[in-house]
N, C-alpha and C positions, 0 to 999 in steps of 0.2 A: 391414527394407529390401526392398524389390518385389525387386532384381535377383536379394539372396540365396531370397526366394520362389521366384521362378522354377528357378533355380539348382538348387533342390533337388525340385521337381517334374519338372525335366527329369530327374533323376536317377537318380530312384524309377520313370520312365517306363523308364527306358531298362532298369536292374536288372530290372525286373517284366520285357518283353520279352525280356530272355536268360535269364531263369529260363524261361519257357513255351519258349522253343529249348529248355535242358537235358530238361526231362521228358519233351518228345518224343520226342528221340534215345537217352537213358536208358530211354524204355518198349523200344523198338525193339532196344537192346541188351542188356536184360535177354531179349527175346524171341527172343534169337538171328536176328534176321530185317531184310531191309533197309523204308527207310521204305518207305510207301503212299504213292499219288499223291496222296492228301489229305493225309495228316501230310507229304508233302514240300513240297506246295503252302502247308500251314497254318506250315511251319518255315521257309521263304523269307520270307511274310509277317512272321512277326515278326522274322527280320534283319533284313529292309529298314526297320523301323521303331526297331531298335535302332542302326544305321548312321545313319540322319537323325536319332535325338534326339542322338547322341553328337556330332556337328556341329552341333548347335541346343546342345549343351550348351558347345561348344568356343566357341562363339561368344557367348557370355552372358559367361564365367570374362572372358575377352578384352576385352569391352568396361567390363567391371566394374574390368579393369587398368586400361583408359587411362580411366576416368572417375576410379578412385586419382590413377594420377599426376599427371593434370590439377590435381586438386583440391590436391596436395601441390604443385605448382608454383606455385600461386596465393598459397598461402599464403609457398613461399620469396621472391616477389618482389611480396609485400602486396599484392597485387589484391583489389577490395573487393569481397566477394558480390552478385550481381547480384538485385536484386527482383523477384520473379516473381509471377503472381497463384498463389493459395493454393488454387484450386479442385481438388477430386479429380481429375478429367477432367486438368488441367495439370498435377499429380501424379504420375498415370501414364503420361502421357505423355513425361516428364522421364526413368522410371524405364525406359524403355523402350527396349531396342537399335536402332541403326540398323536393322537386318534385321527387327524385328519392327515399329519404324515404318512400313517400306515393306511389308512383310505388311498391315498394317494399314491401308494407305492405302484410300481409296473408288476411287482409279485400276487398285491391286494387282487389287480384290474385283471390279471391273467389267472389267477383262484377263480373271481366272481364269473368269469366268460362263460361257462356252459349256461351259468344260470342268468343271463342276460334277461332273456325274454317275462321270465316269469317275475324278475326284480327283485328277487331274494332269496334263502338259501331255503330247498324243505326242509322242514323237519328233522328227520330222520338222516337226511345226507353228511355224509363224513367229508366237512372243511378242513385245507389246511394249506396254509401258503408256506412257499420259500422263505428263507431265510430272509427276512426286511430290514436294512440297517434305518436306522433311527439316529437325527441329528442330537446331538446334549443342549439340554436348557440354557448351558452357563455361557462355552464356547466355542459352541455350532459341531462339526462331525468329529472330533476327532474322540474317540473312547476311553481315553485316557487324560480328559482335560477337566478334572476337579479342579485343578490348581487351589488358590487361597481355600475352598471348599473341603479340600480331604485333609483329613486329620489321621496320620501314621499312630498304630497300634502302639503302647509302648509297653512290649511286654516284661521287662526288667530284667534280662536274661543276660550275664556277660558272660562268655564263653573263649574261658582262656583257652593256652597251646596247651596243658596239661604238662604231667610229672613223674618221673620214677618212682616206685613204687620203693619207699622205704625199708631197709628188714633188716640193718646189721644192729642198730642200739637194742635192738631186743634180744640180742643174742647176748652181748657184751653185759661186764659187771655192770652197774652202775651204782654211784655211789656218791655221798656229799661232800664237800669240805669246803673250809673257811679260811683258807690259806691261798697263800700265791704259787706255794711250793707245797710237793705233794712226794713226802717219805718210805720208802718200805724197803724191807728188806726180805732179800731173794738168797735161798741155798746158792754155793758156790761148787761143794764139792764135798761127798759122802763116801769114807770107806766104812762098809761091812764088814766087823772083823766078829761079829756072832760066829761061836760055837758050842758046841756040845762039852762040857766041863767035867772030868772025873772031880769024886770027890778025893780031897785032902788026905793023906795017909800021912803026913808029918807035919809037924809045925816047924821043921826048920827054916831059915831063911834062905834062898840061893846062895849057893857059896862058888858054883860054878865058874868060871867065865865063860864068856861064847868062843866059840869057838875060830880059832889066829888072835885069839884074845882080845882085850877089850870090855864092852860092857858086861856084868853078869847076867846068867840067866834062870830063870827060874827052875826052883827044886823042881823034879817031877813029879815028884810025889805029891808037893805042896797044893793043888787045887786051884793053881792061881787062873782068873775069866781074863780075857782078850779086851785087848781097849780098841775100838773104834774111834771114827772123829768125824765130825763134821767142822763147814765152812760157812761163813755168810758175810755177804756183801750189804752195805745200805746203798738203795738206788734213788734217781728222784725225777718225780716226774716233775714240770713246770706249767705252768698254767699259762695259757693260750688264747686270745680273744678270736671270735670269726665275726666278721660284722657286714653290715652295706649298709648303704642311705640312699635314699632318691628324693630330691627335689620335685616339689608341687606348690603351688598357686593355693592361698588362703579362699579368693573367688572359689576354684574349685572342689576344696573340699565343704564349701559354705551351701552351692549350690547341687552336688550332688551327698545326698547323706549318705549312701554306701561306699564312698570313694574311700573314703578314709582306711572303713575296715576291710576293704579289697588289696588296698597297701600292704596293710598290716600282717594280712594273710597271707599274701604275696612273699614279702621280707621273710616271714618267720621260714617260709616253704622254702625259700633259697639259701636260711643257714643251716635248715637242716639236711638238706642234698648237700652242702659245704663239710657241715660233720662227717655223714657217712664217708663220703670221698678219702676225708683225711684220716678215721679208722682204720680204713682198710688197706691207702697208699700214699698217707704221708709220708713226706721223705727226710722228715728230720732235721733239715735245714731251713736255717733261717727262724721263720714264725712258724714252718710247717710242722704237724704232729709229728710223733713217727708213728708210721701206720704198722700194722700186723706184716703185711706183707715185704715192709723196707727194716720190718725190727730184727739188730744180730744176733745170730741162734737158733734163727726158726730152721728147721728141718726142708729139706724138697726130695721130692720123690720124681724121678727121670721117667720119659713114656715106654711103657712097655708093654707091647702088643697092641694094647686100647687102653684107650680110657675106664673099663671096669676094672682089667687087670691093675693099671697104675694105681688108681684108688684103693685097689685092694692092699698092695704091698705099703702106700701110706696110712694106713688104717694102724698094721704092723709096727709101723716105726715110731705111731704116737704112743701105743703101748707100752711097746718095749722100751723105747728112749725117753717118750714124756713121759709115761708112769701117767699116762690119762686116758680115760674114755671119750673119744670124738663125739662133739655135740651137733654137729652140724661141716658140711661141707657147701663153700659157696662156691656159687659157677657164674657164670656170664649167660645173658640169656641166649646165645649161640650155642655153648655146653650145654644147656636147659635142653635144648631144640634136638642137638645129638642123643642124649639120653632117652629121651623123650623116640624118637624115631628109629630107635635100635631095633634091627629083628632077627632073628634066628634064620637057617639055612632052611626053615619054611616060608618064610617072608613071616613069621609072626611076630607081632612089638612083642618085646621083654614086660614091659611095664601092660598092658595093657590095652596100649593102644589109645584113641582118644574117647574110649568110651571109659576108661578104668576112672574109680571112687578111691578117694581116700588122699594122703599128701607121701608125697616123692619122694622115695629113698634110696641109697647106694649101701650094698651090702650091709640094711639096717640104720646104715645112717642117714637123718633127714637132708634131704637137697635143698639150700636157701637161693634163689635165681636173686644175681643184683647186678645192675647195669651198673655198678661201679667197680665188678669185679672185672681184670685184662680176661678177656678173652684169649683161650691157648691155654690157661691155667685157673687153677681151681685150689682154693685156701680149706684146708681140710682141720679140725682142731678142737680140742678145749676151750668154748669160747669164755666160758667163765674165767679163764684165765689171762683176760684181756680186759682193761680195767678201765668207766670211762668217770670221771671226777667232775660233776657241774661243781663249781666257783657261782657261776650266775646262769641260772636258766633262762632262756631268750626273754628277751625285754623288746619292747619298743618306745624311742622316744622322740616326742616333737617340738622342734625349738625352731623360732625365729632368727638366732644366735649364731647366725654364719655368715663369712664373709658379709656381704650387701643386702641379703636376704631384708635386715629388717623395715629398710626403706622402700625394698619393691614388692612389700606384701608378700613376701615367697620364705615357706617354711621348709627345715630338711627333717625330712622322716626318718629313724636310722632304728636298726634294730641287729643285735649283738648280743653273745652269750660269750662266756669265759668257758673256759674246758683243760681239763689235763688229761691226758692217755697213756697208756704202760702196758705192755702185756708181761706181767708176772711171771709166767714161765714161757719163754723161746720155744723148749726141744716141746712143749704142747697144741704147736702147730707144724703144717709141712703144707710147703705150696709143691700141687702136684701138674706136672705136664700134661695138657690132656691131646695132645697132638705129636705128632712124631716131628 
């Protein structure tokens, strides 16, 4: 083996050099007499040469370790010998220290040339060589061949596609119940018949009739108050399941222990983007909710001028027709972006600009941006008067208990809430056009 060659040349080098120290200092002391400037000069020389092969030799034993160990680690965890070409040259080159590779470089031997003559560097002089590639211990040049050897980071990091940014249940009622079916009842129709009442100057009863005859009518005198009336309808909401499931491998939730709750997390995040959606445009059919914006009754406001103007005249008509104060107006984040970028016939933003503090409003009323509201239009309203009913707040459950699942170790993950939806007064929303 080249290294044990070496190994043993450095050796014989370095013994031969402190033998010629010993004879020298042994002549000298058999002469009773101290050295001569040549036998002291000639006794330095060979330290210095016995001092650098015992470092040349420290450093062979060293690398000839970790090419052992290397090689006995290869073998504990079966890494497969790497093929290397079989030429001399690539031979000894393999067999070769770090330290005598880079000795050996053509960058090393082109640094050391000025200083050829004197055989080492001074002192004081500023070394430095080119760039030297360096063969790997394990499987010769190439810089990227740990193979079996490197062991990947594993920094525990899953980094899903991400999600829309929730915001309509926070606006909406919400509220509990224990039923399938979900009751209430809604005015239908109110006449005003309040007025200003004199008081009574007689106790007669009308003796009148009205007038082309027919029913009587009251004395004048009598003092009699105006009947008004009201109407009321019972309505009903029904309760609604949204669910998924996804199939997985017992192995893998046995083998990864975050798997499971990344599922979990998963499902719950996709019924509740399912809810919102259906809030705000269910269509009523079928299993679908009715959302605010398919519910009959709600108010719309046409575009007119712009988008501040329309908003402004449905602000108006929830007043005056809902008989409510707008809690919020949702937009699309495309609307968001228009509002957001409005400027006057200075070029300056309305709002601020992107440096403006504080949260988004349209004439006072707050802006809610939801990627489930249509683009083009914008749901403006009393959102309290939109009602949402959990039955069952999301659950997750894990069964074996489907079709063939339970003979091929494969479990189904399923997670599902019940829900009923209503929005209690119609004329307290208006979807407004935000586009011509």
């Amino acid at each position: 083996m080249a290294s044990s060659i070496r190994i043993a040349r450095l050796k014989g080098e370095a013994e031969a050099a402190v033998k010629s120290m010993k004879l020298i200092a042994t002549k000298a002391d058999e002469e009773a007499r101290d050295l001569t400037e040549d036998e002291q000069a000639e006794f330095d020389k060979y330290k210095t040469q016995a001092e650098e092969l015992v470092k040349n030799l420290e450093a062979a034993r060293h690398d000839v370790e970790v090419i052992s160990a290397a090689e006995t680690l290869a073998k504990q965890v079966g890494a497969e010998p790497v093929e290397e070409p079989t030429s001399d040259d690539t031979t000894k080159a393999k067999a070769q220290s770090l330290g005598l590779q880079v000795v050996g470089s053509a960058q090393f031997k082109s640094a050391m040339a000025p200083y050829k003559g004197a055989g080492q560097v001074p002192e004081r002089s500023r070394f430095q060589t080119d760039p030297i590639g360096i063969k790997g211990l394990f499987v010769g040049a190439s810089p990227t061949s740990g193979g079996a050897f490197v062991t990947p980071e594993q920094t525990g990091i899953v980094e899903m596609l991400g999600r829309k940014e929730l915001t309509i249940r926070n606006l909406v009622s919400v509220r509990r119940t224990g039923s399938d079916t979900v009751e209430y009842v809604a005015q239908t129709a109110h006449t005003n018949a309040a007025a200003v009442v004199p008081e009574a100057t007689s106790s007669a009863a009308p003796t009148a009739p009205a007038s082309g005859g027919g029913a009587l009518i009251p004395n004048a005198g009598g003092g009699y108050k105006p009947e008004g009336s009201w109407a009321f309808e019972r309505k009903t909401a029904v309760v609604k399941t949204i669910a998924e499931w996804v199939p997985a491998t017992k192995r893998a939730l046995a083998d990864v222990a975050a798997l499971e709750g990344l599922i979990n997390d998963e499902l719950r995040a996709d019924i509740t983007e399912k809810e919102e959606q259906q809030i705000l445009n269910g269509t009523g059919a079928g299993e679908d909710l009715t959302g605010i914006n398919a519910t009959s009754g709600i108010q719309t406001q046409a575009f007119v001028d712009d988008l501040f103007t329309s908003v402004r005249k449905a602000i108006t008509k929830v007043r005056t027709i809902g008989r409510v104060a707008p809690t919020a107006i949702v937009v699309s984040p495309e609307d968001a972006e228009l509002i957001d970028l409005a400027k006057d016939g200075e070029n300056r933003y309305y709002y601020g600009g992107p440096f403006a503090f504080g949260n988004r409003t349209l004439w006072g009323v707050p802006v809610v941006e939801s990627e489930s509201q249509p683009s083009g239009t914008a749901t403006l309203g009393d959102y309290s008067k939109a009602v949402l009913w959990d039955r069952e707040q999301t659950t997750v459950t894990v069964t074996d208990s489907h079709a063939d699942f339970f003979i091929r170790n494969m479990i189904a993950i399923l997670a599902e809430e019940r829900v009923a939806f209503a929005v209690t007064r119609p004329s307290a929303f208006v979807k407004v056009a935000t586009h011509a």
